[in-house]
C-alpha angles and dihedrals in degrees: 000000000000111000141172133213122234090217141092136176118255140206117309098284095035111074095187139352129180112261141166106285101266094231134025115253099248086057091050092041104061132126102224136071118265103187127102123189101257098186145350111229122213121200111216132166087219115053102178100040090043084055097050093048090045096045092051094043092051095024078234119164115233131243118214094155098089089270100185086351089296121144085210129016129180112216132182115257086244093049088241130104134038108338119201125225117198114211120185110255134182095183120095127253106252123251088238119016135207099215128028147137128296112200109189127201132169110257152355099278089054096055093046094056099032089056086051090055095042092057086047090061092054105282121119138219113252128222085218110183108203094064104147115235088272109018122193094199139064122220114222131153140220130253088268094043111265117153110228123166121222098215119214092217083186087059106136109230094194 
């Protein structure tokens, strides 16, 4: 059974106070999702040098205003899309993570020239050791370390 609580928080001071419920009951007692992915954070050790090589990578304007309570936020030219938060980190980027980015171009060629300027802009190629037999991806990582893959969407699977 949907309910709602007639309840709210206050103000620092107060812990509860009856209010007025936040939401009717038909709009908390729906039967489909309502949330969306706002942003993805990175960790990194470096801020400002993780927001100038993902600015230039993405060609991304940067958020300094407390955009979704973050310090830094990466945001497409056009203000839609995936937007990235960068959030200050001391520990290390794993080997093999669980969650990354996945940057996608057309073909072959793309991927190919975007991987050598982003490693001119500070990533490096990694010896990754799980590539398939014929891998449509290449691993690189990020000035502080953070694996990301450039994906060939061309990429003929046979």
């Amino acid at each position: 059974m949907c309910q709602l609580s007639p309840y709210r928080r206050r103000a620092p001071g107060f812990l509860w106070a009856p209010a007025a419920p936040l939401r009717t009951r038909s709009d908390a007692c729906q039967n489909r999702p309502v949330l969306t992915i706002g942003v993805v954070a990175l960790g990194v050790s470096d801020v400002p040098r993780a927001t100038e090589f993902w600015r230039a990578a993405l060609g991304y304007e940067v958020r300094t205003d407390g955009w979704g309570g973050w310090a830094t936020v990466l945001t497409p030219a056009d203000g839609s899309g995936t937007k990235i938060a960068l959030q200050s980190s001391e520990t290390p980027p794993p080997d093999h993570p669980r969650v990354h980015l996945d940057l996608h171009v057309a073909d072959a060629a793309e991927q190919e020239a975007e991987a050598a300027r982003l490693v001119a802009l500070g990533a490096v190629r990694v010896d990754w050791d799980s590539y398939p037999d014929d891998p449509d991806f290449v691993v690189l990582a990020d000035p502080d370390g953070n694996r990301f893959c450039i994906v060939d969407l061309g990429h003929d699977y046979g």
